[in-house]
C-alpha positions in Angstrom: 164.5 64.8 196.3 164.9 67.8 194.4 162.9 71.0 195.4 163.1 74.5 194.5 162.5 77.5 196.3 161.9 81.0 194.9 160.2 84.2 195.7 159.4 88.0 196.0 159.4 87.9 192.2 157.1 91.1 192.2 156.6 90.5 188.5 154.8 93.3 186.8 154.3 95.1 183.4 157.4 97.4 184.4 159.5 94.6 184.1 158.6 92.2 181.4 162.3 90.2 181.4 161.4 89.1 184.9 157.8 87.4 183.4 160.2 86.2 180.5 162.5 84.5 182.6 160.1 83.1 185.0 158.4 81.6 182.2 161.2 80.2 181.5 162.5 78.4 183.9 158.9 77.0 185.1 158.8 75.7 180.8 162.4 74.5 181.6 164.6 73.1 184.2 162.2 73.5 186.8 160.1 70.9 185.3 162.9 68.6 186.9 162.3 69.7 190.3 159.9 67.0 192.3 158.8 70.2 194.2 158.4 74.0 193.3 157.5 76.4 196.2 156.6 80.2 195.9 157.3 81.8 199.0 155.2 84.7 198.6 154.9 88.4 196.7 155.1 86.9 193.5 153.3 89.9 192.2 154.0 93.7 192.5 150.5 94.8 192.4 148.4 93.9 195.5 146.2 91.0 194.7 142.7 91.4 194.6 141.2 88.2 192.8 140.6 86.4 189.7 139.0 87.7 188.6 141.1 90.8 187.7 141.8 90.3 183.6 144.9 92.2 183.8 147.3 90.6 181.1 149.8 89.8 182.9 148.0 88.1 185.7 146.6 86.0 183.0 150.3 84.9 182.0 151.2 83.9 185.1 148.2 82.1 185.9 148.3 80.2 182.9 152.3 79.9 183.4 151.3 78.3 186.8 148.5 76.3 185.1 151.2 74.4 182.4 154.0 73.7 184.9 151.4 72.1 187.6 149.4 70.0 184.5 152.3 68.4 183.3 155.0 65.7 185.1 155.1 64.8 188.8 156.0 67.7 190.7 154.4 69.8 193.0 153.5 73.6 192.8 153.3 74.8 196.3 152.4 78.7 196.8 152.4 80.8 200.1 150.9 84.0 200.5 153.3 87.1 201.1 152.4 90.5 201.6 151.5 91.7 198.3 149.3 88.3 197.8 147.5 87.6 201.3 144.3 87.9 199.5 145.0 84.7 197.5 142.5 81.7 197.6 140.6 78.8 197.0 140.1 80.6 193.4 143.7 80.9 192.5 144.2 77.2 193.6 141.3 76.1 190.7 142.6 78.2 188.2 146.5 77.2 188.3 146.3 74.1 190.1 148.7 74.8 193.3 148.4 74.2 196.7 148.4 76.9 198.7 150.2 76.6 201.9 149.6 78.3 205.6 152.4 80.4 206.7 154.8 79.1 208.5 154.6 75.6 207.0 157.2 72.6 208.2 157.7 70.6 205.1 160.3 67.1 205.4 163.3 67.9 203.3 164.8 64.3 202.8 164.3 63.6 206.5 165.1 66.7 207.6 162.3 69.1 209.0 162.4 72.3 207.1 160.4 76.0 208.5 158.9 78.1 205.5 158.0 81.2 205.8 156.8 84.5 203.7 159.4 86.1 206.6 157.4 89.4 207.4 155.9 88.1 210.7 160.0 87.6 211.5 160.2 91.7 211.3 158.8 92.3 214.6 160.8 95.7 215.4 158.7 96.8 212.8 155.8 97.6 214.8 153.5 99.8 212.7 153.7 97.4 209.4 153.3 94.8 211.9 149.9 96.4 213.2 149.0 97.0 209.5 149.3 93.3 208.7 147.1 92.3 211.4 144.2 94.7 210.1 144.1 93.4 206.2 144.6 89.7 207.1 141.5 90.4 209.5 138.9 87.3 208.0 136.0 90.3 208.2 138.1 92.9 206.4 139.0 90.6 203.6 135.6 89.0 203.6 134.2 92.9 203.0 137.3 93.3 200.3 135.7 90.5 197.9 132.4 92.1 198.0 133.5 95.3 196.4 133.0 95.9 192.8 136.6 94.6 190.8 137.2 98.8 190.2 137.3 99.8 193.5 139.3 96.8 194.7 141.7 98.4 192.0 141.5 101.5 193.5 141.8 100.2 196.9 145.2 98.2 195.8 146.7 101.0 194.0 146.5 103.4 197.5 147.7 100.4 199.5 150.9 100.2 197.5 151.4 103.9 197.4 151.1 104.4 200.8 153.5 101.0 201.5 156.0 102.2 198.9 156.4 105.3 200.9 156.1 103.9 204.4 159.4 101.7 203.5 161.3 104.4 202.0 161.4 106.1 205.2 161.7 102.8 207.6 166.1 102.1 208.4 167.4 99.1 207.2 167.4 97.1 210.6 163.7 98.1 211.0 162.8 96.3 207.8 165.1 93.5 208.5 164.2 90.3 210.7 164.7 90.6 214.3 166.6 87.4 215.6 164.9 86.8 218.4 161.6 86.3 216.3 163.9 83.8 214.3 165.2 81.3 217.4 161.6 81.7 219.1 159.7 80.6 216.1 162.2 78.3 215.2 162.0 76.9 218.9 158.4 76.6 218.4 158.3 74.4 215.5 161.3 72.2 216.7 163.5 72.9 213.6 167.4 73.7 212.8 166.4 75.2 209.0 164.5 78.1 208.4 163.6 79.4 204.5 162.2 82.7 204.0 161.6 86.1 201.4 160.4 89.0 202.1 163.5 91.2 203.1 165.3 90.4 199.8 169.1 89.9 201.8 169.8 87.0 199.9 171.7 85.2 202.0 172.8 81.8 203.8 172.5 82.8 207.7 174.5 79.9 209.8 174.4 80.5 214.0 173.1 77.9 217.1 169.8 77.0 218.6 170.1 74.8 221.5 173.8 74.7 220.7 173.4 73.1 217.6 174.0 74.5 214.2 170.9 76.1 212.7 170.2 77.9 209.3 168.6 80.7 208.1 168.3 81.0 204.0 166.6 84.0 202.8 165.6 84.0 199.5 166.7 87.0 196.7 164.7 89.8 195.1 163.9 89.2 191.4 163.8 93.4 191.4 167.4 94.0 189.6 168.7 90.6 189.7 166.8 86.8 190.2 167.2 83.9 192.9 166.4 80.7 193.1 167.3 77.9 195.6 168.3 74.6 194.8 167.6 71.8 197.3 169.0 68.2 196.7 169.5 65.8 199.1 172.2 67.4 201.5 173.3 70.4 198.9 171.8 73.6 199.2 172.3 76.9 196.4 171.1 79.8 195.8 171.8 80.4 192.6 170.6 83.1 189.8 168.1 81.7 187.3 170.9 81.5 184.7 173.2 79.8 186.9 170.7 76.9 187.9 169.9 76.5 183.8 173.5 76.7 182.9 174.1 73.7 185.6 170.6 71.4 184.9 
């Protein structure tokens, strides 16, 4: 089985050769993979529904749309932290499934942890304590009451004011704390964990139970572009060029 992983694509007007290229691999070589999953912040902009006729959300949505309409595979989306206001909506309009995070998926029999990965950064106590307030079900329930304006307005400050809380935050602050990583990983009863959300692209090999254990994080698409290749036994992370050049 062939799958595909890819996220924190943050794709936004600023950089229309990331919406270029994403469009192209999901009109592409993707269209091999059995199973696509989007792990999250595959905007820039903080969501705030569908009905937000920005132009670009309309090209990926219909982006989405194609790929899931047409052959066998799967589109499977999970929420990150500029998107934890997607829902039922979003699922209509481009036909994905959206997934809970963490989700355990079977990899050719081999149980696989996804996750968005910013739950994994617990050192980073006030983002942490954020997080808790806007996934609240009665804040977000208040959120889609709002006019579409002011939940513009709302998601503009929300970015500002996240922008600048990272600037100042150390790198090992914003970074996954490994304890989170073996005590999650414990809890779900698997050697493979697949995340975003810190953008250290990276293949991340230690021991859980003294056994060998994995930790892929997925790349940025900010300067350069990521995607991981799953198929069978063989795992890449590759850049989008690389996995066309090689399909």
């Amino acid at each position: 089985m062939t799958s595909l992983f890819i996220s924190d694509l943050h794709l936004s007007t600023e950089r229309p050769e990331k919406l270029e290229l994403f469009k192209t691999l999901l009109t592409g070589p993707a269209k091999n993979a059995e199973a696509l999953f989007i792990l999250g912040d595959l905007f820039e902009r903080f969501w705030i529904g569908v009905d937000d006729d920005h132009e670009l959300n309309a090209e990926v949505i219909s982006t989405l749309a194609d790929y899931a309409l047409h052959g066998n595979h799967k589109l499977y989306v999970m929420r990150g932290n500029r998107d934890f206001y997607l829902d039922q909506n979003f699922e209509s309009v481009t036909g994905c499934q959206l997934i809970p995070d963490p989700t355990v998926i079977d990899l050719d029999g081999r149980n696989i942890l996804l996750m968005h990965g910013d739950t994994l950064c617990t050192s980073d106590v006030h983002y942490q304590r954020w997080r808790r307030f806007i996934t609240n079900r009665i804040i977000r329930k208040t959120f889609f009451t709002l006019p579409l304006n002011i939940r513009g307005k709302i998601s503009y400050g929300v970015r500002g004011i996240a922008r600048r809380a990272s600037s100042k935050k150390p790198p090992e602050i914003t970074d996954v704390n490994q304890d989170a990583v073996v005590s999650i990983m414990n809890e779900y009863g698997v050697q493979d964990l697949i995340h975003g959300h810190t953008h250290r692209q990276a293949i991340n090999e230690f021991s859980i139970n003294d056994k060998p254990a994995r930790r892929i994080v997925l790349g940025a698409w900010y300067e350069k572009d990521c995607v991981l290749l799953c198929n069978g036994a063989e795992v890449q992370l590759l850049s989008v060029g690389e996995f066309m050049e090689q399909s």
